[in-house]
N, C-alpha and C positions, 0 to 999 in steps of 0.2 A: 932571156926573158921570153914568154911564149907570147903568142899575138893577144890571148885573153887579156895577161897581164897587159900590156900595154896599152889595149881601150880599156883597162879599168884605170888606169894612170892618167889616160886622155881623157874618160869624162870627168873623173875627180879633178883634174885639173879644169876642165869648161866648168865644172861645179862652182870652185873656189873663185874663179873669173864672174861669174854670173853672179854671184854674194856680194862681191868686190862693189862692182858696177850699184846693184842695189845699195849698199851702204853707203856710198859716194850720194845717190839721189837721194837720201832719206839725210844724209848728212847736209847735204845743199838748201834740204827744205827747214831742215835746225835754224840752220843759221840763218836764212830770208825770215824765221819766226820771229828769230832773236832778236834780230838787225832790227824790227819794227816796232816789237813790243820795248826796246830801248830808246827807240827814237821819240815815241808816245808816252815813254817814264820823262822823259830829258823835257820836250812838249811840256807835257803837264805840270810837272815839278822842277822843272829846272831852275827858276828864278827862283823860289825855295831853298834848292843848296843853294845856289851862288850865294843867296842870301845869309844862310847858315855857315857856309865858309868864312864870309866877310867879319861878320859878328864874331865868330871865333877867333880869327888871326887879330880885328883888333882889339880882343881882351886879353888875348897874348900880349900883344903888344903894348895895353897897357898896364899890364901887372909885371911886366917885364921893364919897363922905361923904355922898349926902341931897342931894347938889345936887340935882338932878332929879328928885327923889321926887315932887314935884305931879304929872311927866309918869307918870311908871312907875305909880304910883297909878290914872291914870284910863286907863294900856296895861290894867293887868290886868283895870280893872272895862269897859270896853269888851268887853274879847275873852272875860270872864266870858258877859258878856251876848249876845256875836255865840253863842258855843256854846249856851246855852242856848235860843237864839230857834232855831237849829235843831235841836236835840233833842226827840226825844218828839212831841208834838202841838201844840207852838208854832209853826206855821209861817208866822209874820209875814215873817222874813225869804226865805223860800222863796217866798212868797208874793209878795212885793214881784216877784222876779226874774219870777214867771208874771204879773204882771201886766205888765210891762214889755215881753214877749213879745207879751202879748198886743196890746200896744198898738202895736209893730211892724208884727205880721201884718196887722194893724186900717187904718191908715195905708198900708200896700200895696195891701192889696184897697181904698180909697177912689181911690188912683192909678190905677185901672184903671178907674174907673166914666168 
């Protein structure tokens, strides 16, 4: 390989690194969007679904007699808890999703070394 070819290999590779890096920062900023405008859906609307779950599992359960009450039971105490991990300053499950981001953009920028 001549010396050309290989600064053409080295900058296309600083190239693809420098994308990389970008993508990672535009991807971090996604998800700080997301994280927020989910936390102020949960905020605003939360006791709404919780409310709309409740109402649901108990017309299951009463056009069902209790059959599936074990399930509707641990519908409403999940999705209690999905709203409440994103409301306020809980943000485990906001959390979770930036990290999983982050661990994408991480995993890309490594493909490119």
């Amino acid at each position: 390989m001549t010396q050309e070819g290989i600064t053409q290999m080295s900058d296309a590779t600083d190239n693809i690194k420098a994308k990389a890096d970008d993508l990672q920062g535009q991807a971090a900023g996604v998800v700080d969007q997301v994280k927020e405008k989910v936390g102020e859906l949960a905020d605003t609307h939360g006791d709404k679904v919780s409310g709309l779950i409740d109402k649901a599992t108990d017309m299951i359960d009463e056009k069902t007699g209790g059959k599936f009450s074990s399930i509707t039971d641990k519908v409403d105490e999940v999705s209690g808890k999905a709203v409440g991990a994103l409301q306020g300053s809980n943000d485990n499950a906001a959390d979770a999703v930036s990290d999983a981001a982050s661990d994408v953009a991480d995993a890309a920028k490594d493909a490119t070394k």
